[in-house]
C-alpha positions in Angstrom: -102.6 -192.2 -192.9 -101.8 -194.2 -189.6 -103.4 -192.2 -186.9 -102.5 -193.4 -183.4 -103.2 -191.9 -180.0 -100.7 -192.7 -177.4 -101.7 -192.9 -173.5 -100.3 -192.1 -170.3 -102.2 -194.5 -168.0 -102.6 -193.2 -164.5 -104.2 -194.1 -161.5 -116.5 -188.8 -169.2 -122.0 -189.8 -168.0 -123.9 -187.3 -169.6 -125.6 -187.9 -172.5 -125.0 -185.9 -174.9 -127.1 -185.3 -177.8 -128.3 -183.9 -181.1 -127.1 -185.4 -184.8 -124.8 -182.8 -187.1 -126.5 -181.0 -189.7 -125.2 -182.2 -192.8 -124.7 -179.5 -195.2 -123.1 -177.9 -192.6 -120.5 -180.2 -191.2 -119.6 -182.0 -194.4 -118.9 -178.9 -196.5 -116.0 -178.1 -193.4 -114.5 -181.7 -194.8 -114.0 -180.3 -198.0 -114.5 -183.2 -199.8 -115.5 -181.7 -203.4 -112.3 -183.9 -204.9 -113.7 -186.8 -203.3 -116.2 -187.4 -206.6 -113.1 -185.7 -209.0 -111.8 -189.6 -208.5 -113.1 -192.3 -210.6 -115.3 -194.3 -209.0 -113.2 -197.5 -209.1 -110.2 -195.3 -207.6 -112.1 -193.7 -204.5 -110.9 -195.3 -201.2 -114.0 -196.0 -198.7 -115.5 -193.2 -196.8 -114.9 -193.9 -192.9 -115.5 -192.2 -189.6 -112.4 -192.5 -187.9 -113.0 -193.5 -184.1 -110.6 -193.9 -181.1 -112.4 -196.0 -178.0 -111.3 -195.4 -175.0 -112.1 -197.5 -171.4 -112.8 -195.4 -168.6 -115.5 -197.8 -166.5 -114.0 -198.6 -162.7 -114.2 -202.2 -164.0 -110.3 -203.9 -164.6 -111.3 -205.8 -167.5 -110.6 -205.1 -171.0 -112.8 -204.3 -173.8 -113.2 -204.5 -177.4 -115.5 -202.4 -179.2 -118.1 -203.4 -182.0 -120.2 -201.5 -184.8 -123.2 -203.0 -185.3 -122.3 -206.9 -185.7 -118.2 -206.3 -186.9 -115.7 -205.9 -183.9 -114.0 -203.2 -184.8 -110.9 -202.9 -182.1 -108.2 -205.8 -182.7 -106.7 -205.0 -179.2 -108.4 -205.3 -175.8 -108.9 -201.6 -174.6 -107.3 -201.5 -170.6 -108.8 -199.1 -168.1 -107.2 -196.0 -168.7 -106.1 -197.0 -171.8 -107.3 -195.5 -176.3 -107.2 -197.2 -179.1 -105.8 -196.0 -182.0 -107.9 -194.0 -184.3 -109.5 -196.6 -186.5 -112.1 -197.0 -189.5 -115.4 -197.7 -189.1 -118.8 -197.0 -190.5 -120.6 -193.6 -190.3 -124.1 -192.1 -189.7 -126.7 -194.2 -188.0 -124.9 -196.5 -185.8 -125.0 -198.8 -183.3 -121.5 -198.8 -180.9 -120.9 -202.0 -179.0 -118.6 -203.5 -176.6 -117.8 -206.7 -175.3 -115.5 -207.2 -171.8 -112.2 -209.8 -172.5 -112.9 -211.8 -174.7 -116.6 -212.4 -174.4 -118.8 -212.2 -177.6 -122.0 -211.0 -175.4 -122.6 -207.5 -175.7 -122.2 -205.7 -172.3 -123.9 -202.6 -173.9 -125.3 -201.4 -177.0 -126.2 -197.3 -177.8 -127.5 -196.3 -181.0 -126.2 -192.9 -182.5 -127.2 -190.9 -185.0 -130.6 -191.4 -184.8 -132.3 -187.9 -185.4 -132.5 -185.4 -188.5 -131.2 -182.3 -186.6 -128.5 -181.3 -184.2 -130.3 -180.3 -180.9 -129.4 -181.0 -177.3 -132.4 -183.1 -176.5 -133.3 -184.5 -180.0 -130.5 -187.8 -179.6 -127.5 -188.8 -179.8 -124.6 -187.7 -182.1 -123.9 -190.0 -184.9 -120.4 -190.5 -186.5 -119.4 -188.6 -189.8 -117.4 -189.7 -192.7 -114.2 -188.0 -193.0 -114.1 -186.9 -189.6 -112.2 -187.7 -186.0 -114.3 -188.8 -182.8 -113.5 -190.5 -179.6 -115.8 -192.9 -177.8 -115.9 -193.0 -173.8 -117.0 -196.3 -172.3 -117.8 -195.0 -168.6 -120.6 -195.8 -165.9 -123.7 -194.2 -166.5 -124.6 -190.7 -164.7 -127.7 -191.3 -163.2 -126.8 -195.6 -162.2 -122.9 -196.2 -161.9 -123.5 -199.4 -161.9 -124.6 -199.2 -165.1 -122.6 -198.4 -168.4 -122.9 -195.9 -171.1 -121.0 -195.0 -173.7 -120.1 -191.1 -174.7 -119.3 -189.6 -178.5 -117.0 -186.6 -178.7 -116.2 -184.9 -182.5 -112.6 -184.4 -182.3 -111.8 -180.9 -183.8 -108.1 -181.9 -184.7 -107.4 -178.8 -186.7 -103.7 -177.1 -185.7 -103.3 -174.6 -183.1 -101.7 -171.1 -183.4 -98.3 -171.6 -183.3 -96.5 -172.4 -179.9 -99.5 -173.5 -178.4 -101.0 -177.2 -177.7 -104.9 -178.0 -177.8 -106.7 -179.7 -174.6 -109.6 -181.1 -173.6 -110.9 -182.1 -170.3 -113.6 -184.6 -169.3 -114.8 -185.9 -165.8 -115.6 -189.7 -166.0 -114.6 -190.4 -162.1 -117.8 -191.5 -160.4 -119.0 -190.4 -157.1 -116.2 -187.2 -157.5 -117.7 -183.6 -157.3 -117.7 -180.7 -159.1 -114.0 -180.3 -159.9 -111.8 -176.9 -161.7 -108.7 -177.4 -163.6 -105.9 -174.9 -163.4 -102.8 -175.1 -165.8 -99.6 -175.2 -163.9 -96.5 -173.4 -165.8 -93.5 -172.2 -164.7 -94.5 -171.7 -161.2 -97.3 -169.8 -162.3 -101.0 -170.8 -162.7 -104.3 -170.3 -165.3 -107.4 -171.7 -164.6 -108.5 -173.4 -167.4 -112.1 -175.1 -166.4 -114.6 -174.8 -164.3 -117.6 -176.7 -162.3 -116.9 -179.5 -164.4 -119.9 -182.1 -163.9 -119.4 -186.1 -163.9 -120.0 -186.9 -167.3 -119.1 -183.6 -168.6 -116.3 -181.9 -170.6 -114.7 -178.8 -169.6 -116.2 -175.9 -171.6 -119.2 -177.7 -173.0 -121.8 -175.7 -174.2 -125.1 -178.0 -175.1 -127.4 -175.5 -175.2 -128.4 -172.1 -176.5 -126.6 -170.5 -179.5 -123.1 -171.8 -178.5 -124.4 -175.3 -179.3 -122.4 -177.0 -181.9 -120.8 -180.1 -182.9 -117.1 -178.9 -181.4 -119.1 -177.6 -178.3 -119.7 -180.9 -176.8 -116.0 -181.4 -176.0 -113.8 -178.5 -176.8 -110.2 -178.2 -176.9 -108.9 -175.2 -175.6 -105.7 -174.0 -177.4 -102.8 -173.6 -173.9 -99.1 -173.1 -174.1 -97.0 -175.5 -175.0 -94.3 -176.7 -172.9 -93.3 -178.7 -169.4 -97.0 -178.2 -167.7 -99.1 -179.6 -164.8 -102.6 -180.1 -164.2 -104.1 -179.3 -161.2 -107.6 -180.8 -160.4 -109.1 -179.4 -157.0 -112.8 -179.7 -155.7 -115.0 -177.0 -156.9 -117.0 -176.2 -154.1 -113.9 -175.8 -151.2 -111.5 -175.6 -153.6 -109.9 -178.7 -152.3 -107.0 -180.1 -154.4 -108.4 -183.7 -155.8 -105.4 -186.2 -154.9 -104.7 -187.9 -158.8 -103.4 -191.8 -158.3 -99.9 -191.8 -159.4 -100.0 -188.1 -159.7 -100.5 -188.3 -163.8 -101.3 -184.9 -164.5 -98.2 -183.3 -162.2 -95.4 -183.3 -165.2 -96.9 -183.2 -168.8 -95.0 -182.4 -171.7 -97.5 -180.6 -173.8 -96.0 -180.7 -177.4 -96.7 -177.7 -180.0 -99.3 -178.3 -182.4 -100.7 -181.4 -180.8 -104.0 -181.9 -179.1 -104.6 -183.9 -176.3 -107.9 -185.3 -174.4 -106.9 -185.2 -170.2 -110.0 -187.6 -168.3 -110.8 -188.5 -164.6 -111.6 -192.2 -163.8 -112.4 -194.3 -160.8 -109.4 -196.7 -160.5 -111.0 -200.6 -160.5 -111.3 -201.9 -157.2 -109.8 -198.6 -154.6 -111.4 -195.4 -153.7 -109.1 -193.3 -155.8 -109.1 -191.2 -158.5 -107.5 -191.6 -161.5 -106.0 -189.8 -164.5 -105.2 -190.4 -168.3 -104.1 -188.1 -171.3 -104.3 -189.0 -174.9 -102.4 -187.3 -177.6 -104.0 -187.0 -180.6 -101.8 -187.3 -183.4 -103.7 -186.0 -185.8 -101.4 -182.4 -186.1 
């Protein structure tokens, strides 16, 4: 299957960590048929990843696992790739600015036995979905980082639309998101940290693989985001006003992220749709 994600460019650093438990995570593949196949006739075993720039830096990147590039087009600020094939388990993520060969950064994931907030970061998982964030680091944004989401693709209930939310817009507060329909408006998110996703649970008994960035299932229809400062309830001004007139389809899912647009003091928005559904 061609899985793509589409982007609305407009004008996400905590680390977050722990490795799936196994048994667990690859029995909600359901991949018994997988060995039903003769071996000859199996088709490779991939982790599907989409990579997505969000660093205040207006140059494109490409993304690498281990030594193998795995992106074919230079990812723009604001800008996904499509979902595409890569290895799976203990891996290291690259990327490289324009078309430089020197590694600007390299993060190892997947390097721990259980799934713990504190124990490391997440690794990728045959079978399954992710999205990658490059972004500038939480605790240094002058330094990079990069951030892995499992994408929990599965449908909706009908009429509705999945969304996540995730602050990557350094040196912007605390923010809330409300959902704007019909005139009318539901507030979706809450005290959303740089770095963080809306909703994110990474500890205590919530803790899970889908917890690190949820989607939220939300009506679907003609919709609006609105972002405001958490702490005066200040509405946070969006470059280009991305998030004001969204057409949120049913039975889609779709990833909504704050930037810091290269080079100005503004904020900026994007929205994937994840094609997946």
């Amino acid at each position: 299957m061609n899985i793509m994600n589409h982007i609305k460019p407009g004008v996400l650093v905590a680390r977050f960590t722990g490795i799936l438990v196994i048994a667990g995570t690859l029995a909600a593949c359901n991949k018994a048929d997988y060995l039903d196949v003769n071996a000859g006739e199996r088709p490779p075993l991939n982790a599907q990843i989409s990579f997505v720039n969000a660093r205040p830096v207006n140059i494109p990147l490409q993304f690498w696992a281990f030594t193998a590039q795995v992106t074919t087009t230079a990812v723009s600020v604001g800008q996904a790739s499509p979902y595409l094939p890569t290895v799976f388990g203990n891996v290291q993520i690259n990327f490289t600015e324009g078309t430089g060969t020197s590694y600007k950064l390299s993060r190892q994931f997947g390097n721990q036995a259980a799934f713990t907030a504190s124990g490391g970061p997440n690794g990728p998982v045959a079978g399954y979905h992710h999205t990658v964030f490059a972004a500038s680091s939480k605790t240094d944004i002058t330094k990079d980082t990069l951030i892995l989401f499992y994408d929990n693709l599965q449908p909706p209930a009908a009429g509705k639309a999945k969304l996540r939310f995730v602050h990557l817009a350094p040196g912007t507060p605390v923010v809330s998101i409300t959902l704007q329909q019909q005139g009318r408006g539901s507030l979706l998110f809450e005290n959303v940290d740089y770095g963080r996703a809306g909703g994110s649970v990474l500890t205590g008994d919530g803790l899970n693989v889908w917890s690190l960035g949820p989607f939220i299932e939300v009506p679907a229809g003609t919709s609006g985001l609105a972002v405001s400062i958490t702490s005066d309830n200040s509405p946070l001004v969006i470059e280009g006003e991305t998030f004001s007139n969204l057409t949120l389809e049913a039975g889609k899912s779709y990833t909504a992220f704050l930037y810091k647009v290269p080079g100005k003091s503004a904020t900026g928005g994007a929205i994937i749709t994840h094609l997946e559904n």
